[in-house]
C-alpha positions, 0 to 999 in steps of 0.5 A: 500500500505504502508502494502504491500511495508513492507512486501515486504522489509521483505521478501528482508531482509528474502531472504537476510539472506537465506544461499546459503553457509554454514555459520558455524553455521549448523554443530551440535558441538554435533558431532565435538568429533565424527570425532575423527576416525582412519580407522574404519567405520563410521554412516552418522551422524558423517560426515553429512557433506558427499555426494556420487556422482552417474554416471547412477546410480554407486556410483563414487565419494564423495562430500561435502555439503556447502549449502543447494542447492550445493555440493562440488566435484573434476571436473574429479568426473563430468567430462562430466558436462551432469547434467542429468547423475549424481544423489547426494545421502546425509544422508546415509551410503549407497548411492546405496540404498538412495534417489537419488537427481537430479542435476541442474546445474554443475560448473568448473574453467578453468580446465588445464592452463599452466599444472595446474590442477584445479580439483574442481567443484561445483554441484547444485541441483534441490531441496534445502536440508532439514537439519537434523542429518544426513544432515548437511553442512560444512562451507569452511575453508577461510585462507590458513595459517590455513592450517599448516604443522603438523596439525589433519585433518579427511578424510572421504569417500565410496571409496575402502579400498585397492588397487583394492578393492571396497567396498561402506562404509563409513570409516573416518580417522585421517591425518595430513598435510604434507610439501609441499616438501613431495609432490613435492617429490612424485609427482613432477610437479603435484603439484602446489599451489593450492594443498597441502598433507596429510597422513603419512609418512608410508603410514597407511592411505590414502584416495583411488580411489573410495574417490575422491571428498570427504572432508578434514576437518580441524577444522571443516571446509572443507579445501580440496578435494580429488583430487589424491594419487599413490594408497592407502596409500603406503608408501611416497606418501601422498593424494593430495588435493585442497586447498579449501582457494584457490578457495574460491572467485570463490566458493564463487562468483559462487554460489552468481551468479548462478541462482536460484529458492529460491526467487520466492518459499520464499514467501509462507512462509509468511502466512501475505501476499495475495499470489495473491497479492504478485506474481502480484507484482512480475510480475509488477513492482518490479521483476527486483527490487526484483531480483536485490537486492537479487542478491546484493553480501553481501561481497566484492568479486572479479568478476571472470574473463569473462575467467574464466565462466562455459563455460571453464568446461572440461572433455569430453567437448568442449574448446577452443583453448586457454585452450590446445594451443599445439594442432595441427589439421593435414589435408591430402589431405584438410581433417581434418585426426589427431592430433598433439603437438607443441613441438618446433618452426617448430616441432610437433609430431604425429603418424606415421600412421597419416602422412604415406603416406611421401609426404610432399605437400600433408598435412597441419598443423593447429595451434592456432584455436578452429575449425580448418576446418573452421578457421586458415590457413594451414602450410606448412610441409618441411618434416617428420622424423620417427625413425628406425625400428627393425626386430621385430618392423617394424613401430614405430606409432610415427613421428616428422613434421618439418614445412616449417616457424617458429611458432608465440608464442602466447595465443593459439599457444605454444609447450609442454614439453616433459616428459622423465622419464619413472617413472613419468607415475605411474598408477594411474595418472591423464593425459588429452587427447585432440583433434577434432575428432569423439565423438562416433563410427561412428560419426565425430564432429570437435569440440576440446575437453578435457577429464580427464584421468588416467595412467593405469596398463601396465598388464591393457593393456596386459589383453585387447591386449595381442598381441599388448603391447609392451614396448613402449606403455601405457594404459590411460583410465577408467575401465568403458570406459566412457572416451577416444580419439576416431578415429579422435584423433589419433597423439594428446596429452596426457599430464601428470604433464604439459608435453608430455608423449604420442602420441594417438595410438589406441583403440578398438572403442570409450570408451569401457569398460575395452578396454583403450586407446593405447598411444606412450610413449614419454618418450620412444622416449625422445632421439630420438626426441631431436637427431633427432631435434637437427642434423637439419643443421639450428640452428633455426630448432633446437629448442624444448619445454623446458619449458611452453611458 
């Protein structure tokens, strides 16, 4: 018995000692003179470090491995968070062809809180990896400080080389890190804390669009991912990236309490131990023991807020109301018809076509509640305004609903911004769109729901609807249609940097292919709004979003 309850402790000790994150002692240092690269293309050897993240089988982002079972990635890398869509492919220069590892599990911070974009996820594979030349994990850079103005860092990725080019090889390249100035300076709201750039200020070399995901290295330890760039390496718009010291508590938490296989399968290893003896142990009186112990965290790290759980991953999944509380639900005649934003006290803006029928009596605003079919009570609307139309523009599809009471301001009730200024929705932009509706053609489910979307090309929508662009709309969507808003959606939010910058117009069916998303342009429509609020009579009517509640 004495024999058995000693090895029983040293498989808690071996098991103790199991790595789950990289350490900093895995990278080969033989390599470190390797990373020393410029634009060129690169062996996977160089960046063992490097994974590519397949979507039904298409190359879509990179990633990094941090441990022997986890990858590093960008969330809008996984945005529909389903494990059984992606596959990782490690240890190779071209992923398309390598082996394709299942996923088990995916992980995400809350995702969009207060215009913040936190844009970081965690993969967890099936099996764990086998280090080698080629595979190899990257230790997490931990101190913010470390991340200096001026400072070499090496960027590597599949990605495309040039703007609206694509070509899956892996290429490598010497950045510095930029003042944060420079961000702001580019991006301006976009940027939060959490970020931070790197380029150079005459835009030689950049990540690009099909990089996303990947890593940042600094030191030989990853201190960003890839999260966003105004195309390729153009001039005064550096990469943007998640600062991986930020999240380095909820990385680290996250994968100490996930659950794992690994100390079921580590005692076979141990050739001393009767294998019958051992799991009969396990199954008695020591599992709970055994499994509490391992779970134990070996350093002091704070408990991620109850909040903060994998349940709050987004992107084509469903939150709660808390996460977008500006979303409004807008029921016509008892049933649930479109979306809107809350954009001041008694305001919210919608679509034309969503409140066309002007009898204020016969609709109802929900506010500040997950389901709004089944909770929440309706608010009363006072009236509608639409702007004027033109000989050539007979219906503006965007309107403001004045509501019959004042709003309560809380945790899942507050107004939206609005963005007004046309330049700030580039191509390229990330932007997020919410709302209850049909999740496919035909199908209806209220469930509230949020997807990562990005701005794109206005001549992206000329191409799909040459007779219906006008100068007021904008396309937002993916080229390979795997996200949009879908019917119901119609009147919601798409926010950009935090802010307002459309009203969901329509689309050619739910997430068809090269079919995005029609949006109002609410920088478009800026002076409308605010002249149409602000000659309200009642100075309490007057009120608009100037500013994150």
């Amino acid at each position: 018995m004495y024999q058995l309850l000693r090895s029983v402790l040293l498989v808690l000790l071996i098991a103790a000692s199991v790595p789950r994150i990289c350490s900093g002692d895995k990278m080969d240092d033989s390599n470190s003179g390797n990373l020393i690269v410029g634009g060129f293309v690169v062996s996977i050897d160089q960046v063992p470090y490097q994974a590519a993240i397949l979507y039904n089988g298409k190359f879509s982002c990179g990633g990094s491995i941090i441990g022997p079972r986890w990858i590093l990635t960008a969330l809008h890398c996984i945005q529909t968070m389903e494990p059984s869509e992606y596959q990782i492919v490690v240890g190779t220069d071209d992923p398309e062809n390598g082996t394709k590892l299942q996923v088990e599990n995916m992980f995400a911070p809350p995702f969009l809180i207060n215009g913040s974009v936190f844009d970081i996820a965690l993969v967890m594979l099936r099996k764990r990896l086998e280090y080698n030349e080629k595979v190899q994990c990257l230790p997490l850079l931990k101190s913010i400080e470390e991340i200096a103005v001026g400072k070499p860092v090496v960027i590597s990725g599949f990605g495309s080389t040039e703007e609206g080019g694509y070509e899956t090889v892996l290429k490598a390249a010497n950045v510095n890190i930029l003042p944060l100035e420079e961000c702001v300076k580019a991006y301006g709201l976009l940027i939060h804390e959490h970020m931070f750039c790197a380029g150079y200020r005459e835009g030689q070399v950049d990540t690009c669009q099909g990089d996303s995901g990947g890593p940042l290295v600094l030191d030989s330890k990853l201190a960003g991912v890839i999260f966003y760039g105004e195309g390729c390496a153009r001039e005064h718009y550096p990469g943007v990236y998640m600062s991986v010291p930020w999240f380095y508590d909820w990385i680290v938490n996250t994968v100490r309490e996930a659950p794992s296989t690994e100390v079921v399968h580590l005692y076979r290893t141990l050739t001393f131990i009767k294998l019958t003896s051992f799991q009969n142990l396990l199954k008695k009186t020591f599992l709970g023991v055994v499994l509490a112990v391992i779970s134990l965290p070996i350093g002091n790290f704070l408990k991620p807020d109850d909040n903060n759980t994998a349940n709050m991953v987004v992107g084509g999944f469903q939150v709660g109301i808390e996460t977008v509380p500006y979303q409004v639900a807008i029921f016509y005649a008892g049933e649930l018809l479109c979306g809107g934003s809350i954009i001041g006290l008694h305001w919210v803006l919608t679509s034309y076509h969503c409140v066309s029928a002007r009898i204020p009596s016969d609709y109802g605003i929900v506010v500040g509640v997950t389901n709004p079919e089944a909770d929440g009570r309706r608010i009363q609307v006072e009236d509608f305004i639409f702007p004027a139309v033109t000989e050539s523009d007979k219906t503006y599809d965007i309107a403001l609903v004045k509501l019959n009471q004042s709003l309560v301001y809380s945790e899942a009730v507050q107004c939206i911004p609005l963005l007004s200024a046309h330049d700030a929705i580039g191509p390229g932009k990330p932007a997020y769109i919410s709302g209850f509706g049909f999740t496919q053609d035909g199908g209806s489910e209220t469930q509230l729901k949020i997807a990562t979307i990005q701005v794109l090309p206005w001549q992206t929508c000329q191409e799909a609807y040459p007779t219906l662009m006008r100068k007021y709309l904008l396309c937002a969507g993916v080229t390979e249609g795997q996200v949009d808003a879908c019917h119901g959606d119609s009147g919601g939010p798409l926010v950009v940097d935090g802010q307002l910058a459309g009203v969901v117009f329509f689309g050619k069916g739910c997430a068809d292919p090269n079919h995005p998303g029609v949006y109002i342009s609410v920088p478009w429509f800026y002076d409308w709004i605010v002249d149409a609020v602000r000659n309200q009579s009642n100075a309490e009517n007057r009120e608009l979003c100037t500013a994150a509640k």
